[in-house]
C-alpha positions as semicolon CSV with decimal commas, in nm:
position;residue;x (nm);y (nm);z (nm)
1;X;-1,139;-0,557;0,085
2;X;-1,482;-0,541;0,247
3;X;-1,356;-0,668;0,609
4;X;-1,629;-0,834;0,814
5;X;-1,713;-1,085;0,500
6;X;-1,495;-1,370;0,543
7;X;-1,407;-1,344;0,134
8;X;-1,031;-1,353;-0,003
9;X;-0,897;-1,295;-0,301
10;X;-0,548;-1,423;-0,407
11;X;-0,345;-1,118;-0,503
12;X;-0,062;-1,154;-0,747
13;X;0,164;-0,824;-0,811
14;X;0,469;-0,777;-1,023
15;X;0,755;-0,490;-0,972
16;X;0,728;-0,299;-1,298
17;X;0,998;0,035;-1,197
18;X;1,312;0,017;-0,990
19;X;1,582;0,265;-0,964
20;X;1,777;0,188;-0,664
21;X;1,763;0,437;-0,343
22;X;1,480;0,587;-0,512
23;X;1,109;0,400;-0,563
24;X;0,978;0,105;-0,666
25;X;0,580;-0,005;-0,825
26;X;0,436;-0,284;-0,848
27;X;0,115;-0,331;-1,090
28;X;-0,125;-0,582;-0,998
29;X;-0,163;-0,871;-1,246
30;X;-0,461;-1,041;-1,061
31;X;-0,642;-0,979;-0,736
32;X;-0,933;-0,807;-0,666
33;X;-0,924;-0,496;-0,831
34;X;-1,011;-0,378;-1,179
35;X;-0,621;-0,221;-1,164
36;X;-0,379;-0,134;-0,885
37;X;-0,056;0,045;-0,907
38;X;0,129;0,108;-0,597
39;X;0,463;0,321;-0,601
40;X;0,694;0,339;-0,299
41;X;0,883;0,643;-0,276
42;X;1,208;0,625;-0,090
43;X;1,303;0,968;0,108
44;X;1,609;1,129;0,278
45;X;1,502;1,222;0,667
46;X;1,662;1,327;0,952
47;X;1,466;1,238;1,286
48;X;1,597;1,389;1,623
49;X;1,927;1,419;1,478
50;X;1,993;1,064;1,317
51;X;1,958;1,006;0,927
52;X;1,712;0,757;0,766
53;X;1,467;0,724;0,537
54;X;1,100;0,773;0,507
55;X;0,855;0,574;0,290
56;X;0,583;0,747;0,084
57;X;0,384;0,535;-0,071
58;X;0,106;0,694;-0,341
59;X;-0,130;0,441;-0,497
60;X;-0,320;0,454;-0,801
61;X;-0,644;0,204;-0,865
62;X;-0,953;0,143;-1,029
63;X;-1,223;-0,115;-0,843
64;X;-1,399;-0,178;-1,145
65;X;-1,845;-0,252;-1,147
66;X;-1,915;0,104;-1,230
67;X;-2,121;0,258;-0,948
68;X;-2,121;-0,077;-0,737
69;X;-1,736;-0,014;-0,679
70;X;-1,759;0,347;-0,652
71;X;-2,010;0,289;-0,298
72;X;-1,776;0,023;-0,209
73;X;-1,464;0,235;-0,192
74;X;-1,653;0,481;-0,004
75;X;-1,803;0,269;0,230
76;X;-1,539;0,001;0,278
77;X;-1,246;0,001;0,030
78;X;-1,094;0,346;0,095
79;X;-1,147;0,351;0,492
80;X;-0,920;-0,032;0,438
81;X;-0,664;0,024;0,220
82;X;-0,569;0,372;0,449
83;X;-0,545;0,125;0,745
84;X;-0,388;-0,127;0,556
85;X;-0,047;0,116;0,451
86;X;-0,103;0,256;0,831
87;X;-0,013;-0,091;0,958
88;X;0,258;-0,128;0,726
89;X;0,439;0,254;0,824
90;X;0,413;0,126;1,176
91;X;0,571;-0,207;1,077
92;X;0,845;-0,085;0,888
93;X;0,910;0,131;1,214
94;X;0,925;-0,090;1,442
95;X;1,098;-0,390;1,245
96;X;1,351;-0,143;1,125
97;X;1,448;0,074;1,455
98;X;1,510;-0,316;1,604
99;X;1,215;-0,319;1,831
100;X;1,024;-0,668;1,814
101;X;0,713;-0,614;2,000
């Protein structure tokens, strides 16, 4: 989470909610935070006149080491995890609209 240190963390999560064309979580049952839920919203759109879908994701988590992890998520954590699930929308976007590069 803190990206210049060359330090990973293996990151295990399990799906905990499905209902189909809808959302789906997954909890974290070890990594590196304290506890991370992340819910992925499934959404209805229309886009210059075709139908799809749009992904929401909201995230819920707790770092953990008290006032240690709350100046890590504002110096590092937070600033990571928004560029992390900004990757991942322009991912899905490209992967899914057939475009490979």
């Amino acid at each position: 989470m803190i990206p210049f240190l060359p330090i990973r963390a293996e990151w295990i999560a399990l799906i905990t909610e499905f209902t189909w064309n809808d959302h789906f979580c997954d909890e974290q049952k070890k990594g590196p935070f304290k506890s991370f839920r992340h819910c992925h919203r499934l959404l209805a759109a229309t886009h210059d006149g075709k139908p799809g879908t749009v992904v929401r994701d909201a995230i819920d988590y707790d770092i953990g080491f008290g006032v240690l992890g709350l100046v890590a998520q504002t110096l590092f954590v937070e600033r990571q995890l928004r560029n992390t699930f900004a990757y991942r929308q322009r991912a899905l976007l490209r992967l899914l609209s057939g475009r490979v590069a």
